[in-house]
C-alpha positions as CSV (number, residue, x, y, z in Angstrom):
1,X,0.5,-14.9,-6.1
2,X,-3.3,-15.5,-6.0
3,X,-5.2,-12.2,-6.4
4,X,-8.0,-13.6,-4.4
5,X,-7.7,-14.9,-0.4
6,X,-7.4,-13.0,2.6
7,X,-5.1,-11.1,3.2
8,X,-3.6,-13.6,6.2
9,X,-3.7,-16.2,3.4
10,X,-1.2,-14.1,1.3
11,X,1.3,-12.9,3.8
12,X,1.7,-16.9,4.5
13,X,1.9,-18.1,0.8
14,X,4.2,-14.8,0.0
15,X,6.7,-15.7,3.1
16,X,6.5,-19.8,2.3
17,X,7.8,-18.7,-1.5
18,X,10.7,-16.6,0.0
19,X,11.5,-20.2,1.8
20,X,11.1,-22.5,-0.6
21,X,13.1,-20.2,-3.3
22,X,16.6,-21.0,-0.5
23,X,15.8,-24.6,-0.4
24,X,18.0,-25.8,-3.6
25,X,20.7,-23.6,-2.0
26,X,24.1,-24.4,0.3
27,X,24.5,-22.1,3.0
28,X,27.7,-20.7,1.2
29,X,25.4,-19.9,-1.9
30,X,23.3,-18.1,0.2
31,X,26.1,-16.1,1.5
32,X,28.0,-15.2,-1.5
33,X,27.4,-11.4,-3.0
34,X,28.9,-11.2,-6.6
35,X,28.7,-7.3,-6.7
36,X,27.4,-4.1,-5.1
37,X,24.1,-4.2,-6.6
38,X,23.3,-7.6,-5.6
39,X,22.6,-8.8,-2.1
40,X,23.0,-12.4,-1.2
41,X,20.2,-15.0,-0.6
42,X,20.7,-15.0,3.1
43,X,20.4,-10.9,3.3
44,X,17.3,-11.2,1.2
45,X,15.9,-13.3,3.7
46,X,16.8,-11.7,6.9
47,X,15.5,-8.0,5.2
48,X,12.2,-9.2,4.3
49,X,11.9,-10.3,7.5
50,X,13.5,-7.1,9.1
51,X,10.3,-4.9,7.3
52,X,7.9,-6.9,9.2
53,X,9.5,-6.9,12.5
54,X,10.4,-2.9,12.2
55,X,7.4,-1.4,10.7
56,X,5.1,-4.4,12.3
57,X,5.3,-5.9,15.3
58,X,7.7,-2.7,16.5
59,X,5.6,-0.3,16.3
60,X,1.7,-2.1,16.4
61,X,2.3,-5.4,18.5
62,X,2.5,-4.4,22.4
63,X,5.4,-6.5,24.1
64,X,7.4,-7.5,21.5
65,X,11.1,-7.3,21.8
66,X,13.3,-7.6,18.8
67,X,14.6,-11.0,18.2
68,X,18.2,-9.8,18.4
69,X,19.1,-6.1,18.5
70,X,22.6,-6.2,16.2
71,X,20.5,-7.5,13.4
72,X,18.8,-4.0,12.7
73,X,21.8,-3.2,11.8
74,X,22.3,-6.0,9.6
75,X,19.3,-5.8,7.5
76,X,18.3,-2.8,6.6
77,X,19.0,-1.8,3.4
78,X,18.4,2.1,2.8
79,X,16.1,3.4,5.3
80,X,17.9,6.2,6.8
81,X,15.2,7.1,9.3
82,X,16.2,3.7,10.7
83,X,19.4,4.7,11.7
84,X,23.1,3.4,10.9
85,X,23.6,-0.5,8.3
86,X,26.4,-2.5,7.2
87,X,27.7,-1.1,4.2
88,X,25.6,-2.7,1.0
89,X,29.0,-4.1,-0.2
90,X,30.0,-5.7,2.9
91,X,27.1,-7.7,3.1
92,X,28.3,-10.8,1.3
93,X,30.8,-10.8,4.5
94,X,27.7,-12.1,6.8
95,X,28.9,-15.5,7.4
96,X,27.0,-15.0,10.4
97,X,23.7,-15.5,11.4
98,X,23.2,-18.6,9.9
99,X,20.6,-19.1,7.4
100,X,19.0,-21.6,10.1
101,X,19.3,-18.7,12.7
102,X,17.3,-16.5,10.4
103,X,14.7,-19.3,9.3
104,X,14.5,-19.2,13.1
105,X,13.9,-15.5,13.6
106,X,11.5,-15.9,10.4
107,X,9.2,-18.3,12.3
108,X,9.2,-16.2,15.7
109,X,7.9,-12.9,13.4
110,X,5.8,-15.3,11.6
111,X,4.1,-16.6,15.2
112,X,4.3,-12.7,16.3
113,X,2.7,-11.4,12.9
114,X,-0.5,-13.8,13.6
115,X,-2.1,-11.6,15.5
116,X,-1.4,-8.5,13.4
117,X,-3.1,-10.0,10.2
118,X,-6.9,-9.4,10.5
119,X,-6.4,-5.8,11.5
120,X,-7.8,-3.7,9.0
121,X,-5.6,-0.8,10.6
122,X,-2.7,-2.7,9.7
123,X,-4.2,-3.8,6.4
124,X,-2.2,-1.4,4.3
125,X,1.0,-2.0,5.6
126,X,0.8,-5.2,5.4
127,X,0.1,-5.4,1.9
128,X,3.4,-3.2,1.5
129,X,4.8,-5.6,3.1
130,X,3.6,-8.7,1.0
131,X,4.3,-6.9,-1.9
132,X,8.3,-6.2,-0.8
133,X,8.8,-9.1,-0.3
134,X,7.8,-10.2,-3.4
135,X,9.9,-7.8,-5.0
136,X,12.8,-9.0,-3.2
137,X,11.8,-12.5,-4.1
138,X,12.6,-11.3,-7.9
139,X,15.6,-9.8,-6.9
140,X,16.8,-13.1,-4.8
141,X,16.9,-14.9,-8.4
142,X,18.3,-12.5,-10.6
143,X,21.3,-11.9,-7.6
144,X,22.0,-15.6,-7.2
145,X,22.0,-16.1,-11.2
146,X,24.5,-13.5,-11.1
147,X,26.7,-14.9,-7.7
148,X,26.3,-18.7,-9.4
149,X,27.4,-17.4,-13.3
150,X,30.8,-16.5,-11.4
151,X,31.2,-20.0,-10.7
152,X,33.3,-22.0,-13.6
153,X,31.2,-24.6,-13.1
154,X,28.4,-22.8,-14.0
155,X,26.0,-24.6,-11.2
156,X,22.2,-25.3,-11.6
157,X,20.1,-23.8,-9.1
158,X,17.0,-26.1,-10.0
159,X,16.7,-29.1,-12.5
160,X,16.4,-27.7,-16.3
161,X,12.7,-26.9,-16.9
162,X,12.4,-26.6,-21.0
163,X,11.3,-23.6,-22.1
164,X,8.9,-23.4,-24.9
165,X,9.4,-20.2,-26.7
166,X,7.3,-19.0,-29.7
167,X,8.1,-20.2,-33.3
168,X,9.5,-17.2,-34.9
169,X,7.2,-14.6,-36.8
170,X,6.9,-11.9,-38.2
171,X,7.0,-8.6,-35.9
172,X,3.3,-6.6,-36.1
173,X,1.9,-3.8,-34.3
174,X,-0.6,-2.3,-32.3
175,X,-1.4,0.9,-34.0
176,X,-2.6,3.6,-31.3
177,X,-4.3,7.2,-32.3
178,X,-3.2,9.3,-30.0
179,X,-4.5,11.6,-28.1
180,X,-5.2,11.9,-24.0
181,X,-4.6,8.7,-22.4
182,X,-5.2,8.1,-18.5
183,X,-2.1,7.0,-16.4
184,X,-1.5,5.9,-13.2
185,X,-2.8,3.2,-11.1
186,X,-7.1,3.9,-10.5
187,X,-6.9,3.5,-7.1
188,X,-8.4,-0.3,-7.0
189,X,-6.2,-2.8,-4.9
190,X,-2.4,-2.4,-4.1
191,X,-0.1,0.3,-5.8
192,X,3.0,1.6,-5.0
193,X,3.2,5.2,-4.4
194,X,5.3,6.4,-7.4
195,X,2.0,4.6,-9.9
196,X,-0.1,7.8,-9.1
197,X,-1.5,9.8,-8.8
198,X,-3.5,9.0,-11.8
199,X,-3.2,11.9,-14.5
200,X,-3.9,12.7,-18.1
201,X,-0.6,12.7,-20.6
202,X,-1.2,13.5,-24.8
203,X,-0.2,11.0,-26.8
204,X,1.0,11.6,-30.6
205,X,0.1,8.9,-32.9
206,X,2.4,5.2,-32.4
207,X,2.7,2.5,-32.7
208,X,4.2,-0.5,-30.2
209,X,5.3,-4.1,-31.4
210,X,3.2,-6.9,-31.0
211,X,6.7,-9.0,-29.5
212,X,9.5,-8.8,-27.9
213,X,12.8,-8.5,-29.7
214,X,14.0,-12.0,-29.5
215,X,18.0,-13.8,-29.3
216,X,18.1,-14.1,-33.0
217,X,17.3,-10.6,-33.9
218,X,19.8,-9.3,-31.6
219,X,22.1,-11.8,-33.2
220,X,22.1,-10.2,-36.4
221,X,22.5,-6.8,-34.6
222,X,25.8,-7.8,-33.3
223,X,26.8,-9.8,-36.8
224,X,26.4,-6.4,-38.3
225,X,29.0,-4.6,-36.1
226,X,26.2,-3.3,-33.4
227,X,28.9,-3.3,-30.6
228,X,32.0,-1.9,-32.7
229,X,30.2,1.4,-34.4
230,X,29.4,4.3,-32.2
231,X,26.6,5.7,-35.1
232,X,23.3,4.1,-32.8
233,X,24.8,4.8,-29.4
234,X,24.4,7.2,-26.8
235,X,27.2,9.1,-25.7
236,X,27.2,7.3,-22.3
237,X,26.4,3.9,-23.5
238,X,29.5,4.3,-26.2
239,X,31.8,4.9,-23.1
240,X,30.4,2.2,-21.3
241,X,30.9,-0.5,-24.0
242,X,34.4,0.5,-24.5
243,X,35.2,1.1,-21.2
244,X,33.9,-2.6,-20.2
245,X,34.3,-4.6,-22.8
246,X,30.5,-5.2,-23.6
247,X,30.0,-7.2,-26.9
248,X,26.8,-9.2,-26.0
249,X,24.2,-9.3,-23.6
250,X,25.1,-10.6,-20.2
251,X,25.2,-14.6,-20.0
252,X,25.6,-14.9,-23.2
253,X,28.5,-17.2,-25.0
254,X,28.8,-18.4,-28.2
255,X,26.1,-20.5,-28.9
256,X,24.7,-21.1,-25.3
257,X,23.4,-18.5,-22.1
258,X,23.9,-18.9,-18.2
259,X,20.5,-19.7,-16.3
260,X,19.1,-20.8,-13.2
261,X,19.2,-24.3,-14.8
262,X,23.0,-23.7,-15.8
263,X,24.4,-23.3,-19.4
264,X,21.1,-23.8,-22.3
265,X,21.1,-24.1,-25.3
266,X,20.4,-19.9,-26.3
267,X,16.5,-20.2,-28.4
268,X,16.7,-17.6,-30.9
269,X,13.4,-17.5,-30.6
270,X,13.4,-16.5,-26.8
271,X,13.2,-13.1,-26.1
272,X,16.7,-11.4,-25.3
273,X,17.2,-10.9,-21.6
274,X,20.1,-8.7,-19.8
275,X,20.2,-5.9,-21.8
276,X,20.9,-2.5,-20.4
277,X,19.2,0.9,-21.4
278,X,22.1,1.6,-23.6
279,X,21.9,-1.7,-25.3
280,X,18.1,-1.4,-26.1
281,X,18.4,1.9,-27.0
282,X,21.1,1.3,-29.4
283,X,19.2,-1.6,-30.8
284,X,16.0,0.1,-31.4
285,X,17.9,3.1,-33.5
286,X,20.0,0.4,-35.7
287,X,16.7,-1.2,-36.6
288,X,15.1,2.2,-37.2
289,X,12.5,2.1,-34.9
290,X,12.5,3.8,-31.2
291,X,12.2,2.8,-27.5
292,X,8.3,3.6,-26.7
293,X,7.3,5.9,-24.0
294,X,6.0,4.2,-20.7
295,X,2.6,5.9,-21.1
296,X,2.6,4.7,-24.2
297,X,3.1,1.3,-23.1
298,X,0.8,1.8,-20.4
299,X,-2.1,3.0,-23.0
300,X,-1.7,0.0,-24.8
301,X,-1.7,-2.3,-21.7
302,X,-4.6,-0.7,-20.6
303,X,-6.5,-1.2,-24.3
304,X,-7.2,2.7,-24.4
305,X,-8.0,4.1,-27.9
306,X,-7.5,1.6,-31.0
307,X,-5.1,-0.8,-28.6
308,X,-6.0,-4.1,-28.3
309,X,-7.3,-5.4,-25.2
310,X,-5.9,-4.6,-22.4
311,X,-2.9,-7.3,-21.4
312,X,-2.8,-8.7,-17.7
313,X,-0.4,-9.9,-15.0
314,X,-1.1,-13.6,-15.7
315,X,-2.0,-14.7,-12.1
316,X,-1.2,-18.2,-11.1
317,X,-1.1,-20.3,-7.6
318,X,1.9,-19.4,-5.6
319,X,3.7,-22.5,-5.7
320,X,7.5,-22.4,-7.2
321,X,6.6,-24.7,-10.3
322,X,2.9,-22.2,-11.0
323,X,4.9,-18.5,-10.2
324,X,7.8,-18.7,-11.7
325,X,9.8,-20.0,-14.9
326,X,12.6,-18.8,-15.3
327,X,13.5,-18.6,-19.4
328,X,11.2,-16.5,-21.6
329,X,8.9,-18.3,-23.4
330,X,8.4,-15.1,-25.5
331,X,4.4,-15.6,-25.5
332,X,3.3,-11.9,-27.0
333,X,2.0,-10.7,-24.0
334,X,3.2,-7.2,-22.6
335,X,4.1,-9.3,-19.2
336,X,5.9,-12.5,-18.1
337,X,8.7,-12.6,-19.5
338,X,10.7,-9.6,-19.2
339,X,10.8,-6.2,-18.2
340,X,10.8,-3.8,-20.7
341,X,12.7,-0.4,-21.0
342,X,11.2,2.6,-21.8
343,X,12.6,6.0,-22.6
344,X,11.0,7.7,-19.9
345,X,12.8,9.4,-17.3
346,X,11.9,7.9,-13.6
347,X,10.3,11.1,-12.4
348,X,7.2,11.8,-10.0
349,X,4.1,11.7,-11.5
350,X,2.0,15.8,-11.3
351,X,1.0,16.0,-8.0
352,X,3.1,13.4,-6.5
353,X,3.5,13.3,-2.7
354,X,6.2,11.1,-0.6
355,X,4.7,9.4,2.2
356,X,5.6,10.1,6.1
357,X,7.7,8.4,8.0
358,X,10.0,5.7,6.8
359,X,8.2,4.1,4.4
360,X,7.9,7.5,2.4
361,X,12.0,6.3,1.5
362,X,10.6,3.2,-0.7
363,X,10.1,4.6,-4.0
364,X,10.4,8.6,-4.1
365,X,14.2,9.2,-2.8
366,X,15.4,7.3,-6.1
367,X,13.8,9.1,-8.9
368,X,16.9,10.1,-10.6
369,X,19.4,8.8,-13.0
370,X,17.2,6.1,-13.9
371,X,14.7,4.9,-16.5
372,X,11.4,3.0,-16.0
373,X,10.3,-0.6,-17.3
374,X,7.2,-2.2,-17.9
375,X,5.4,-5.4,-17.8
376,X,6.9,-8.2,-16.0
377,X,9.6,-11.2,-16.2
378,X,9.8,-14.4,-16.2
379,X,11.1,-14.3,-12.5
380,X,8.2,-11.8,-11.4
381,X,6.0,-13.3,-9.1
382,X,2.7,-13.8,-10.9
383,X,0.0,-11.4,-9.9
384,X,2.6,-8.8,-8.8
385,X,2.9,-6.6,-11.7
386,X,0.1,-4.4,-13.3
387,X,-0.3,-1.6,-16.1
388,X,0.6,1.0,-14.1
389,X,3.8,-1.0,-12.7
390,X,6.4,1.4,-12.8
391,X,10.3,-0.1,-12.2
392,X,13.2,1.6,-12.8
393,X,17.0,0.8,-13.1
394,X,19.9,2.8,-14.2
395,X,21.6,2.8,-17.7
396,X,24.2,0.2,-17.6
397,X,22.6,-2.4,-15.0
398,X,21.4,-5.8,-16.8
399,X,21.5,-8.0,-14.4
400,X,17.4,-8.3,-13.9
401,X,15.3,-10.1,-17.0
402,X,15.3,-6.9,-18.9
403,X,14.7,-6.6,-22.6
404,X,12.9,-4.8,-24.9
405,X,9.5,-3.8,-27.1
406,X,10.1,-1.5,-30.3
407,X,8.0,1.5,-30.9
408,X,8.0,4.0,-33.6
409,X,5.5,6.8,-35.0
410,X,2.5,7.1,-37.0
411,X,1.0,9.4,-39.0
């Protein structure tokens, strides 16, 4: 997503994405939900949609009357203020609407939103809303990886696009002092609630690798038993990959990996992808190291103290082929290719206040259980993710482009 245009400009580009992201798809792969935490396409379309009709042209647009008033209770997804929803794993049951009924009710908000889109009233609301969307544009892939990976077949979503991932080398660091380091978003342009309020946090001396760890690494992880010894695991993650079976990363089988493009030949190379917490955490004790903090990734990302540069959210046009790729390339940038787990705890930040009203349910109602990322994946709509980007996920989910950055300390 361009950083520049108006805002009008970006709300069309964002919602002509979401579009042309169904396109490849059959209106049974659009309807298909492959587990609880995954939605179909379809409900991904008709909820993005839903936000801008409900917190929109509801509320602010005088005379508008809701397109169809069953589908509230269709597509909303946890907004309790909003009153009563279809069970989150009943939603792969929606063979009804259509997706061509809900492309229709997308171009009667669209029309509707028009007028709506130079208000500087509505300005930040909007840009929630451009920004959901593009979250939900992220989670649209990952959920119809996982829905078309069920498939023996293993289906293609789009034509194979090689990737071009980074001859290996040899891991390095950036070496960081320590000290007080400023978090949080600095209150220029869009930020979610939970990146602020902006506040100091004292650093000890670290250091964060220069790469990700990358499909041949973790192949010698599991050659030397990293799935059948309990020494580098959690408690909870020991349970887990017994009581599931877990022996690799998601997608992964013998020499090949499931992808939007179907089965590929697995780069060892590439940075691994589909991970969970207990899998990276695991990983980083068995090669000695640690998972960093996320304000110490955020300190380097931001080039405070000795840290290089600071790293940005590569921003590109919002066209499918510029946004999104769809493999790690495994470039050496702290974004792009996938999110990265940290050991920190998704908690509120000192002084942290949820927001009134509905929209006050986006971000604070979840901070527990669950441990943030960093950075960005290769399915991340360019532009969307910052340094102060906080997402979060619980233990054991992998199905989002998750992986992992090694840490360790300094004297």
């Amino acid at each position: 997503m361009p950083r520049g245009g108006s805002l009008a400009d970006r709300y069309r580009a964002t919602r002509a994405l979401t579009e042309a992201l169904l396109a490849p798809l059959s209106d049974a792969d659009a309807t298909i939900q492959s587990m609880e935490d995954a939605s179909p396409a379809k409900w991904h379309l008709g909820h993005t949609n839903w936000f801008f009709e409900t917190f929109l042209l509801r509320d602010h647009a005088g005379g508008y009357a809701l397109h169809d008033e069953q589908w509230p209770f269709l597509f909303n997804s946890y907004y309790e203020a909003e009153g009563s929803r279809i069970a989150r794993f009943s939603r792969g049951m929606l063979s009804r609407p259509t997706v061509d009924a809900i492309l229709e009710w997308r171009a009667v908000v669209d029309d509707a939103m028009e007028a709506l889109l130079d208000d500087p009233a509505l300005a930040e609301l909007i840009e929630l809303g451009i920004a959901h969307e593009q979250q939900h544009q992220e989670l649209l892939l990952t959920d119809i990886k996982h829905a078309l990976f069920q498939n023996p077949l293993g289906p293609a979503m789009f034509e194979e696009r090689v990737a071009s991932a980074s001859h290996g080398r040899a891991l390095g660091w950036h070496e960081h002092p320590g000290g007080i380091a400023m978090i949080g978003h600095s209150g220029e342009g869009f930020a979610y609630d939970n990146e602020g309020p902006r506040h100091r946090v004292l650093l000890e001396p670290f250091a964060l690798a220069d790469r990700l760890v990358t499909n041949g690494e973790w192949q010698e992880f599991i050659d030397d038993g990293g799935y059948s010894e309990p020494r580098h695991w959690l408690s909870d993650g020991w349970t887990w990959v017994q009581r599931e079976g877990i022996s690799a990363p998601l997608y992964w089988h013998e020499g090949e990996q499931f992808s939007h493009y179907g089965w590929v030949e697995r780069d060892p190379h590439a940075p691994v992808t589909h991970i969970s917490y207990f899998e990276a955490d695991a990983y980083a004790s068995w090669a000695g190291m640690r998972l960093p903090t996320e304000f110490e990734w955020e300190a380097v990302a931001r080039g405070q103290g000795d840290s290089p540069e600071p790293a940005h959210d590569p921003a590109g046009g919002n066209q499918l082929a510029d946004t999104l790729h769809l493999l790690p390339e495994g470039g050496g940038g702290l974004f792009g290719d996938c999110w990265q787990f940290t050991r920190s705890a998704y908690l509120p930040y000192p002084r942290f206040r949820i927001a009134e009203g509905a929209v006050g349910e986006y971000n604070g109602k979840f901070m527990s259980g669950q441990f943030v990322l960093r950075g960005a994946s290769c399915s991340t709509v360019r532009g969307h993710s910052r340094p102060s980007y906080r997402n979060f996920f619980y233990p054991h989910q992998r199905w989002q482009f998750t992986g992992l950055r090694l840490a360790k300390d300094i004297r």
